[in-house]
C-alpha positions as CSV (number, residue, x, y, z in Angstrom):
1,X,-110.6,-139.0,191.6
2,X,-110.9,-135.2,190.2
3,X,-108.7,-133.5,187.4
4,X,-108.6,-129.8,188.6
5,X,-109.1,-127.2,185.2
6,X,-105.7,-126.5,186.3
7,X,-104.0,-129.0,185.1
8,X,-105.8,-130.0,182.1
9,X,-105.4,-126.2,180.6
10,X,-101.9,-126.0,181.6
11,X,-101.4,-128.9,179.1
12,X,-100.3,-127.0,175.5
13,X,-102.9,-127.0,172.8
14,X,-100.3,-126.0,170.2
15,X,-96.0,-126.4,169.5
16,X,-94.4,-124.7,166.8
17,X,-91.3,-126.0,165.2
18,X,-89.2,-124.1,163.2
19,X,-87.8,-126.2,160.1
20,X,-85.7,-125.5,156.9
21,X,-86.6,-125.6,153.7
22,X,-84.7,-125.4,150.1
23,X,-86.6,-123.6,147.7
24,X,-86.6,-124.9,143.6
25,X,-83.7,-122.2,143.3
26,X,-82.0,-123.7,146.2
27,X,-82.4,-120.8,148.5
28,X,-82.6,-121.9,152.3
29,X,-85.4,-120.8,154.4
30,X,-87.5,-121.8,157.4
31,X,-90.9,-122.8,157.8
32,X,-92.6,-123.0,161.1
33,X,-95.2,-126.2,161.6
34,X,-98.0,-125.9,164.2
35,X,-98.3,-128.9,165.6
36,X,-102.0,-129.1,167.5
37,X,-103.3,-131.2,170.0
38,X,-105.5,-134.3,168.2
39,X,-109.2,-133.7,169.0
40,X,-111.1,-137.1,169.6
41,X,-112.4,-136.8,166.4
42,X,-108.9,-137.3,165.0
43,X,-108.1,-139.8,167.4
44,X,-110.0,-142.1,164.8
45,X,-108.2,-141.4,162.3
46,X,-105.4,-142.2,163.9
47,X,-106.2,-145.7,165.5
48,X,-107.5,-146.9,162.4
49,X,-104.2,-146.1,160.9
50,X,-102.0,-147.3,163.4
51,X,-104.0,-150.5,163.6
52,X,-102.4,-150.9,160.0
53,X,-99.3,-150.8,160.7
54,X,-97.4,-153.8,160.3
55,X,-96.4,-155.9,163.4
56,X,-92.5,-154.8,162.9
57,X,-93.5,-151.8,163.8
58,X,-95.7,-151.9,166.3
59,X,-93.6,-154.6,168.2
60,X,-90.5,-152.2,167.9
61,X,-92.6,-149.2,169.0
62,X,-93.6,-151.6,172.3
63,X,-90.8,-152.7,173.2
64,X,-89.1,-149.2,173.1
65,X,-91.8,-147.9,175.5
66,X,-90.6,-150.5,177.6
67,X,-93.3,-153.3,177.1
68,X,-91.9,-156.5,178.3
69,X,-94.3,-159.0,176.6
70,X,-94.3,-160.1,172.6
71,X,-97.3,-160.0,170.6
72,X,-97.4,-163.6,171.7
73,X,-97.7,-162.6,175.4
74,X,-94.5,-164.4,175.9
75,X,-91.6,-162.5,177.8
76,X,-89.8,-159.9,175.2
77,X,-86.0,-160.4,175.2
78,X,-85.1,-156.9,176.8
79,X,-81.7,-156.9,176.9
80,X,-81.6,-153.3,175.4
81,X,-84.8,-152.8,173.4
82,X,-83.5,-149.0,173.0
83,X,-80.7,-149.7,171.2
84,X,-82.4,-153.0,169.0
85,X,-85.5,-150.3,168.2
86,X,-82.9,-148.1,166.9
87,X,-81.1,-150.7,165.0
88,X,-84.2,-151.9,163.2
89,X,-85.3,-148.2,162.3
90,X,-83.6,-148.1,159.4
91,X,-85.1,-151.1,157.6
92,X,-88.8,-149.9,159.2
93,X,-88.6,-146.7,157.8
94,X,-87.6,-147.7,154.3
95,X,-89.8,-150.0,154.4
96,X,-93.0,-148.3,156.1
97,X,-92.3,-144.6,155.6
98,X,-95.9,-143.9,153.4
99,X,-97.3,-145.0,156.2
100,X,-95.1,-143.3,159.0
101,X,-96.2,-140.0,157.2
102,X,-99.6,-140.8,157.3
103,X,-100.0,-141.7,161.0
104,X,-97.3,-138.7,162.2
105,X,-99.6,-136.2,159.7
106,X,-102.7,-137.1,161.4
107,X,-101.3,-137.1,164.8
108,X,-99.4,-133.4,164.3
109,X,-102.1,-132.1,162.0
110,X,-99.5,-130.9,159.7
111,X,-100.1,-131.6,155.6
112,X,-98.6,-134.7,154.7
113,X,-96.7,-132.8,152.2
114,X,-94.9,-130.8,154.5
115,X,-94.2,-134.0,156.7
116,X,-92.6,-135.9,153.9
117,X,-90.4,-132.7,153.4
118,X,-88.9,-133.0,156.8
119,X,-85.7,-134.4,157.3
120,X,-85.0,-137.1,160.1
121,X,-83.7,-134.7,162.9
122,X,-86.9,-132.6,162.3
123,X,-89.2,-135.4,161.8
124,X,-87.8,-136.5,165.4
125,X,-88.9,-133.1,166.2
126,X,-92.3,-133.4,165.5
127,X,-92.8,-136.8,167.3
128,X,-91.6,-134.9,170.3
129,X,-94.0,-132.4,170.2
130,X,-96.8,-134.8,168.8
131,X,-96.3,-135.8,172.2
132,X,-95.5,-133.6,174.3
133,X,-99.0,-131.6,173.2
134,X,-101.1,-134.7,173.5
135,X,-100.0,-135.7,176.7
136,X,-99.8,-139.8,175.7
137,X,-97.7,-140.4,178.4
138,X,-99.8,-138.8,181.3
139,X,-103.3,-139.8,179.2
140,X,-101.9,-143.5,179.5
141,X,-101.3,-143.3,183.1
142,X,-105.0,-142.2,183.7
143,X,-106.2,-144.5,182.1
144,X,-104.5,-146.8,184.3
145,X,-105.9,-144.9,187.2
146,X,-109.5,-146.0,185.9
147,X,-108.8,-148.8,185.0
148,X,-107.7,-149.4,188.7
149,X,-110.5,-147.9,190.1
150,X,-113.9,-149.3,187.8
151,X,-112.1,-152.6,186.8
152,X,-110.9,-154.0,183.3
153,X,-113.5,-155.1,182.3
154,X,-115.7,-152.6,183.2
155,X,-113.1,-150.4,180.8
156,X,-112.9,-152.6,178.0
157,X,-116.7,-152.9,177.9
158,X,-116.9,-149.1,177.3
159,X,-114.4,-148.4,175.2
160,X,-115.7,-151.5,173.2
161,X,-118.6,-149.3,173.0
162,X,-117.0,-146.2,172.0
163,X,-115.2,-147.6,168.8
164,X,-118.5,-149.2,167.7
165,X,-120.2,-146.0,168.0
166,X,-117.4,-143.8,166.5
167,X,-117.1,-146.9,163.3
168,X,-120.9,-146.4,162.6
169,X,-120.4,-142.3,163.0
170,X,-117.2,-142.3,160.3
């Protein structure tokens, strides 16, 4: 298996959104966020922060991207996991939303200042292009490719690896 330059630099490195802002006076205005792709480096950052995150969370976040097993490796009740995500964001976010800053601050490389200033249409925003620039969706399904190709275990080993090495680096 080869990935052509092609399609690896076709990939964005960089989204801009365009949000509002009040100022003190209560004049509107716009800001426009750069959202940038995570180097590894960040990537870290980032697992070690997700890995804290509470399993009401995380179990919501699976089952919205369609996982069909609980943390228990039982089968997930799936009767709509969309709309009983959505339900449950409420509570979450209340609940979690230092944290949610945190992680989507990281992952965009915007100050978490001008995270928490966003509201919840354009923090919905920048999820999408968290994203969209760092490619989870396609990265996931190459991994599977690998994983298919040198064997789990093989995989795990290495990337077993990997975090020890990056843990003694940080």
């Amino acid at each position: 298996m080869s990935v052509s330059s092609a399609s690896v630099s076709s990939l964005p490195k960089i989204k801009k959104i365009t949000v509002s802002t009040i100022t003190p006076e209560g004049e509107q205005g716009e800001k426009v966020l750069t959202v940038t792709k995570m180097p590894l480096g960040r990537y870290s950052q980032f697992l070690k922060k997700i890995s804290g995150v509470p399993d009401s969370i995380s179990e919501n976040v699976r089952k919205l991207f369609g996982e069909t097993l609980d943390k228990d490796g039982q089968p997930a009740d799936t009767s709509d996991p969309v709309t009983d995500t959505i339900l449950q964001l409420p509570v979450i976010l209340a609940k979690h939303w230092p944290d949610l800053i945190s992680i989507l601050s990281i992952a965009s490389g915007v100050p978490e200042k001008d995270v928490a200033d966003l509201d919840f249409s354009e923090g919905t925003m920048l999820f999408e292009a968290i994203v969209e620039v760092n490619d989870f969706f396609g990265a996931a399904s190459r991994l599977q490719q690998i994983a298919a190709r040198f064997g789990r275990t093989e995989i795990l080993e290495i990337a077993g690896r990997i975090v020890a090495e990056t843990e003694r680096e940080s």
